[in-house]
N, C-alpha and C positions, 0 to 999 in steps of 0.2 A: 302362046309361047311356053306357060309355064300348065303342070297340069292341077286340076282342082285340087281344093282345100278341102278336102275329105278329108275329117280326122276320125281317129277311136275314139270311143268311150275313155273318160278319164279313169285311173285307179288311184282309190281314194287312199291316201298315207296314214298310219297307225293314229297319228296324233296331229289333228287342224290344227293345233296351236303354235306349230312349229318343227314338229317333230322330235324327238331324243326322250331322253331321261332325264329328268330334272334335275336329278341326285349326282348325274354326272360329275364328275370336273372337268370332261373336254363331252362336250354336247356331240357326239360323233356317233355312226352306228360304231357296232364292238367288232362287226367284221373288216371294217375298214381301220378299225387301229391295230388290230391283228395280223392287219398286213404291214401297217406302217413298224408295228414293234418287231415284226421278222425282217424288215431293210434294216433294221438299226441295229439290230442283234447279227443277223448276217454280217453285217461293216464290221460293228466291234469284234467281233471272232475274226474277220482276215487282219486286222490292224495290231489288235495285241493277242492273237492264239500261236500256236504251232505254224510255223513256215511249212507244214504238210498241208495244212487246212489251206492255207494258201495258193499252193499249186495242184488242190485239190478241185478248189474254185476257176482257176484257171481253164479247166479243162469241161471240166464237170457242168462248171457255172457259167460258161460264155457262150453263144455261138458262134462259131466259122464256117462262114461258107462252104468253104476248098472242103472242111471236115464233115461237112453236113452229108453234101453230094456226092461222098467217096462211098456212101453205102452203108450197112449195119456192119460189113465185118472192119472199115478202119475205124467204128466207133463202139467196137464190143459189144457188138448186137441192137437191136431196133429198139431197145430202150435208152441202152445211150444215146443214141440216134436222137431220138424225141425228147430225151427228158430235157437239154439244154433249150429248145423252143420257152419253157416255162420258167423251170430255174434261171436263168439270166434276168429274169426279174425281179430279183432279189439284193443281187451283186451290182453293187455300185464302184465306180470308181476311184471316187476322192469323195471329200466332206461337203460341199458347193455342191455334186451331183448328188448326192443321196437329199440333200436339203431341198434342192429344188423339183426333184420328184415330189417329196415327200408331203411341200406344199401343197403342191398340184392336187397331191393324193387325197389329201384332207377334205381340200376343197372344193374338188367334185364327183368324189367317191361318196360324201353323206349324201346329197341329194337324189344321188342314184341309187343310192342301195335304201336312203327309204320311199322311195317312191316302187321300187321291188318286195317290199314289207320286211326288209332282211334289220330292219332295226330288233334289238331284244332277241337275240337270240339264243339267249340261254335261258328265255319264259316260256316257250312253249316248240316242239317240235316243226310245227308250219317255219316259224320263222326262223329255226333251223336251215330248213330246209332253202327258202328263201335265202338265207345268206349264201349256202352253200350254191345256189344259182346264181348268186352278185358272183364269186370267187370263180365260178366258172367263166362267165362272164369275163372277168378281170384277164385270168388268164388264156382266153381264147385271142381277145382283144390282142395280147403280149404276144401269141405267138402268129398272128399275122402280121404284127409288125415285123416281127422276126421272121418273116416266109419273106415277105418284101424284101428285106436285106439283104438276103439270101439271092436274091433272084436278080438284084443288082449289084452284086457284086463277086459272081461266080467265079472258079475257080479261085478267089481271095483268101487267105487265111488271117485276114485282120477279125479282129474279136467283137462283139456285142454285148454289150452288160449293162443293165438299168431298167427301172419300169416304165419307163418314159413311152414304149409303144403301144402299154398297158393301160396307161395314164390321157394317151390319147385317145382311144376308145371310149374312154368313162368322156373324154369331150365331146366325142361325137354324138354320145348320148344325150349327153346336155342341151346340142344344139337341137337336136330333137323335140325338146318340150320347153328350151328355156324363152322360145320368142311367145307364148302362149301366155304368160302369165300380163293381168291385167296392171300391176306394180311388179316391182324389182324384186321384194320382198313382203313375203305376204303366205298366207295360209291356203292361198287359191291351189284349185286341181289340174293345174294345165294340161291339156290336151297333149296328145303327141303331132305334131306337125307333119307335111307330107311331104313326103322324101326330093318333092322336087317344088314345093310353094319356095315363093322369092326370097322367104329369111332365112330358111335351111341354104338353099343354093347361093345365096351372098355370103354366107358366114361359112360355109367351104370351100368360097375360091379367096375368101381372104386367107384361112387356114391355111391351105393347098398353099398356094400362091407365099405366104409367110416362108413354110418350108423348104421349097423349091426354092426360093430366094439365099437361104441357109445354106444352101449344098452347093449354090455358082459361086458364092461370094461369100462362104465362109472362113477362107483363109484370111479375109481380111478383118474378120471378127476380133477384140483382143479375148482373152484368153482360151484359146483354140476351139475358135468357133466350127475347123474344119472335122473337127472330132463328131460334132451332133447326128446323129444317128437321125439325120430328118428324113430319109426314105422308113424307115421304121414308124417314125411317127405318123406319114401319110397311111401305112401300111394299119394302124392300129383305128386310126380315126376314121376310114373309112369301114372297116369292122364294123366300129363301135356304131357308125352313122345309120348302116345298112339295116343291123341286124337287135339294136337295141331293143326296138318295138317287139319283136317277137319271144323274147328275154321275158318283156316287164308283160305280155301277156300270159306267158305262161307263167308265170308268178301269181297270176290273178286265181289260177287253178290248185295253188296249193292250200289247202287249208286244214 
């Protein structure tokens, strides 16, 4: 029913001990607070900047479907076109949405990005480089969620904004190597898991299955649960799920 547990070779993280910096104050890689410090900087410029910056973001900083599929000339050429796929992951809506990203972010953007070697990346050029393949990563993740959205809810001109499809990809990656480890927490190199052994495919149909739940029955959510962009999420954590492995292998080749 299900197909072998063939896994990869593990990649071994900068530091068994746990990973980070010690000297830290938030034990995080530095590409993933980089991300979290441009949500919070982007929030606070639309909240107290210029009402320009504002309906700058709007436009700039959302996706719409209706605007997406109208082509490069109703979005000022094929860059406008694309750049909102990526930047909409920045633009939060209220304080509760940037926070509850923001957790997320934290909390399963370090293990993936040091398990990619993108920790320390202002020590040496590899790990440069490495972070620079989490960040892609990140936002490849972000904009299949935002292709999904797209593709359900065409001709729409309702808006998308949040790293939430972003955020689901770094999930999918998780669930990729997080049933391998021998304790919860611990210095172990887990394997990456196969795309279709029993832990991966349980923990994406409860995923899957959570979301979809989101989108029947989200009007009846309290604080407008009909708003969650859970086709977006589907859209990013299967990214993340698919395509992780090939990410953290080629990471293995940077040095």
């Amino acid at each position: 029913m299900f197909a072998s547990r063939k896994q990869t070779t593990p990649y071994r993280i900068a530091n068994p001990k746990g990973g980070g910096d010690p000297r830290r104050i938030f034990n995080v890689p530095g590409v993933v607070l980089g991300i979290f410090s441009a949500m919070a900087l982007v929030y606070a410029a639309a909240v107290f900047g210029p009402r320009s910056f504002l309906s700058f973001l709007s436009v700039a900083g959302a996706v719409s479907p209706g605007r997406f599929l109208a082509g490069p000339e109703a979005n000022g050429g094929v860059l406008g076109m694309i750049a909102p796929l990526f930047s909409h992951l920045l633009v939060h809506a209220n304080l509760p949405h940037l926070f509850f990203n923001s957790v997320w972010l934290l909390a399963l953007g370090a293990p993936v990005a040091r398990r990619m070697g993108a920790d320390s990346a202002d020590q040496s050029f590899a790990a440069f480089a490495r972070a620079m393949l989490f960040l892609t990563f990140f936002g490849l993740s972000g904009a299949a969620g935002a292709l999904t959205f797209i593709a359900l809810h065409m001709e729409q001109f309702t808006s998308l904004v949040g790293a939430s499809g972003a955020v689901s990809g770094l999930l999918g990656a998780v669930v990729r190597f997080a049933f391998n480890r021998s304790t919860m927490f611990g210095p172990e190199y887990a394997k990456i898991g196969g795309l279709f052994t029993r832990p991966v495919l349980m923990a994406s149909i409860v995923i899957i299955g959570m979301n979809i739940a989101v989108g029947i029955f989200g009007a009846a959510i309290p604080g407008g649960g009909d708003n969650i962009a859970w086709d977006a999420h589907i859209g990013g954590y299967l990214f993340g799920l698919v395509f992780y492995p090939a990410f953290e292998r080629l990471a293995r080749f940077i040095r």
